[in-house]
N, C-alpha and C positions, 0 to 999 in steps of 0.2 A: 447747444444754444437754446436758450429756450424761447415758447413762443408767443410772441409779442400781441398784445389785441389795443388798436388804439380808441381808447375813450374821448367817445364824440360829445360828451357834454363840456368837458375839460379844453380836446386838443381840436384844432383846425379849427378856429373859433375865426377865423377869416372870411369863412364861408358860412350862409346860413345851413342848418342843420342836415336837412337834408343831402345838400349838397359835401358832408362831409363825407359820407361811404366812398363818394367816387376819389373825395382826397387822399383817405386813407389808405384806398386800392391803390392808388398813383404813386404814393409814398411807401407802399411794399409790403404793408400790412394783408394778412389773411385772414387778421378775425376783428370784431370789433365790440365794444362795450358800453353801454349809457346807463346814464339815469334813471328817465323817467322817459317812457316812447308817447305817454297820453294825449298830448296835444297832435299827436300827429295819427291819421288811418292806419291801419297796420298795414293795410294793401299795400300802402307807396311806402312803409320803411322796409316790407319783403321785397319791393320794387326792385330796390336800392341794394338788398342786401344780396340777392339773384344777378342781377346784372352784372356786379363786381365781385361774384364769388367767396362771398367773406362770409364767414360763419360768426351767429353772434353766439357771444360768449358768455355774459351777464344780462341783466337790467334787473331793477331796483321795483317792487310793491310801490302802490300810490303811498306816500309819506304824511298823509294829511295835508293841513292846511301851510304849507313850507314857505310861502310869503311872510304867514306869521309867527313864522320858528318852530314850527309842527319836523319832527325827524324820524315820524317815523308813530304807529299805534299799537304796537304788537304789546307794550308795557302800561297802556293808558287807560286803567278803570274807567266804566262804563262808556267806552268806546268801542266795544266787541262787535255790535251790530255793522258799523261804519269797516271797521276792520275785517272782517268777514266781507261786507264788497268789493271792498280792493283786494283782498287774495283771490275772488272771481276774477276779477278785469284783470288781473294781472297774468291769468294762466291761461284768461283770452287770447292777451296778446301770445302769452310763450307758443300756445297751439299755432297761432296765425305767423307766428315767427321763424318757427320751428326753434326754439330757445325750450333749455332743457334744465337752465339754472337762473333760478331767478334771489335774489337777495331780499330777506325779508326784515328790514330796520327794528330795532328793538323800541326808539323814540325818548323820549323826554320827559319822564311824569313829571305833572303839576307839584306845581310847591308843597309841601304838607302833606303830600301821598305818602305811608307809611313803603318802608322800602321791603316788608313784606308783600304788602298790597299789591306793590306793582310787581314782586316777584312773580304771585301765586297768576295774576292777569296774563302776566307776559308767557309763564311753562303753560297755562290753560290755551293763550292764542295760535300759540308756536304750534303745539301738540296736532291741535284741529286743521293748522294750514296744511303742515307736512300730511296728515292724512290726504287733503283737500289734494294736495301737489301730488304724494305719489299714484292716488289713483290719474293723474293727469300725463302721468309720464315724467315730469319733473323732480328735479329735487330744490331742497332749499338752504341757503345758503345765510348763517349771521356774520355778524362783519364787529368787533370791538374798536370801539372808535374812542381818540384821545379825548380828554374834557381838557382842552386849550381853544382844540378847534369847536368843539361841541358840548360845552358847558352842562351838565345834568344828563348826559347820551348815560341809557341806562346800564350797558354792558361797555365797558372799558380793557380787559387783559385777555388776555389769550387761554388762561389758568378760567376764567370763568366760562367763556366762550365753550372751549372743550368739554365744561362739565354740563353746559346744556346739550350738548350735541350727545354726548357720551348717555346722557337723560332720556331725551327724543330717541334717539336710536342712530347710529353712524348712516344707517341704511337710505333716513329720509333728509336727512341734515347733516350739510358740512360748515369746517371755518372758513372763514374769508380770511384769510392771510395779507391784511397790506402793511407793507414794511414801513410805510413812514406814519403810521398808529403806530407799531411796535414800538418804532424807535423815542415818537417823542414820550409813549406811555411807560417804553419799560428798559431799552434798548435789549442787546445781547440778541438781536437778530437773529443768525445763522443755528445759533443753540437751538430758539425757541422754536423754531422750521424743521432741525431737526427733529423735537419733542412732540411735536404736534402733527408731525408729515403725515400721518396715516387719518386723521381728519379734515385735512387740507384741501377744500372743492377748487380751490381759487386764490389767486394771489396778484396782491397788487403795488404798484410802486409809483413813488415819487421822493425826490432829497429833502433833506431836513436841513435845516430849518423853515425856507420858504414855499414847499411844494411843487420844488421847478422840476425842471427832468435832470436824471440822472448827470452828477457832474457839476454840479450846482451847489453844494454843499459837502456835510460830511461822510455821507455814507460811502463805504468803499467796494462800488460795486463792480471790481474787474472779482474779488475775494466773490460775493454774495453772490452773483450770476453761477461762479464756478461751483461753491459749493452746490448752488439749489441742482446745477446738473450731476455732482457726485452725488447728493440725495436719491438721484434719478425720480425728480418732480416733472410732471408729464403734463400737467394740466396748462390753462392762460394763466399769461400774466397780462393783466391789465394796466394799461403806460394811464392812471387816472393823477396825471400832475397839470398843473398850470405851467405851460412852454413862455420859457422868461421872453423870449420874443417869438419872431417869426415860428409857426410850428415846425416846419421842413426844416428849414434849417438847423433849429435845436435839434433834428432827429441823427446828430452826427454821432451822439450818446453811442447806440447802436453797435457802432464798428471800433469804438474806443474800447466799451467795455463786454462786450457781449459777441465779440463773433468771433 
């Protein structure tokens, strides 16, 4: 069975933030996974994460300015300076976390940016974080995300993904594996998991079409659950869906297809 880590920017959205470690500890989770921790001290989400024994599993580099559809600067000419601060703050928090994977957004270049441009920006950022990250204990983590949800997201298939990782070195960077990218960018799921297993840091889920939890749509994951344990995939998987209702409740997914 594999193991579940619930995504507190997503899920338990009943209770304010903080207060969701102790929900997800309640609801049987052992690990957990967010966003972005910044608005909050690290001390009180180590608090949180101590008290209720949960191991974090991800969190996400500052994104830019994400009010105003910033996703991310690791692709964004003459952003490097800015980019370079958040890969600090961000392995502030991992140290103060104890978090050992952190996800580093590829972003959204500006209209008119030559798609070399932003390539040669994005291997030149990447390159220097992973240094930055493996002297910190960390590793780093990209994630190809669809352009339905995220229009202009500069890294989209898993066939790309791989070749920067493969680039960087497998040692300081893996893929972020989430299925319901896969599915709306490319479908053929379980293949591309198999194809990709050995660069796989992390992997994450919710159903397609509407990003509910499992069960909610098309994918068939009593199939997907089973292969990823014949794979023998050992890492989180991170539950990063919108619970079409009640969280706990939705969490009946669980025992349907997974245990």
């Amino acid at each position: 069975m594999p193991r579940f880590a619930a995504n507190l920017s997503m899920m338990f959205n009943e209770v304010p933030f903080l207060d969701r470690f102790d929900a997800a500890a309640r609801a049987g989770f052992k690990g957990v996974e967010f966003l972005f921790p910044y608005d909050h001290p690290a001390v009180e989400i180590r608090r949180r994460l101590d008290a209720n024994g949960l191991t974090l599993a991800l969190f996400n580099m500052p994104p830019g300015d994400w009010a105003k559809g910033e996703r991310g600067l690791a692709s964004l000419p003459g952003r490097q300076s800015e980019f370079r601060d958040g890969v600090a703050r961000a392995l502030d928090y991992a140290a103060a976390l104890g978090g050992r994977l952190v996800h580093c957004m590829a972003g959204i270049p500006p209209a008119g940016t030559a798609p070399v441009t932003a390539a040669a920006c994005y291997a030149a950022n990447l390159a220097w974080a992973a240094e930055q990250a493996a002297a910190a204990g960390v590793k780093l983590a990209i994630e190809p995300i669809n352009h339905r949800d995220m229009p202009g997201y500069f890294l989209n298939t898993q066939a790309q993904g791989a070749a920067v990782v493969e680039a960087i070195g497998r040692d300081r960077i893996g893929l972020q594996f989430d299925l319901y990218h896969v599915q709306v960018t490319e479908g053929d799921i379980t293949k591309r998991m198999e194809l990709h297993l050995p660069l796989i840091v992390h992997t994450q889920i919710a159903d397609v079409p509407a990003r509910n939890e499992p069960g909610t749509g098309e994918i068939a994951w009593d199939y997907v659950f089973a292969r990823m344990d014949a794979l023998g995939y050992a890492g989180w998987v991170g539950c990063e869906y919108r619970p079409a209702g009640d969280t706990v409740a939705g969490l009946s997914w669980i025992k349907r297809f997974a245990a």
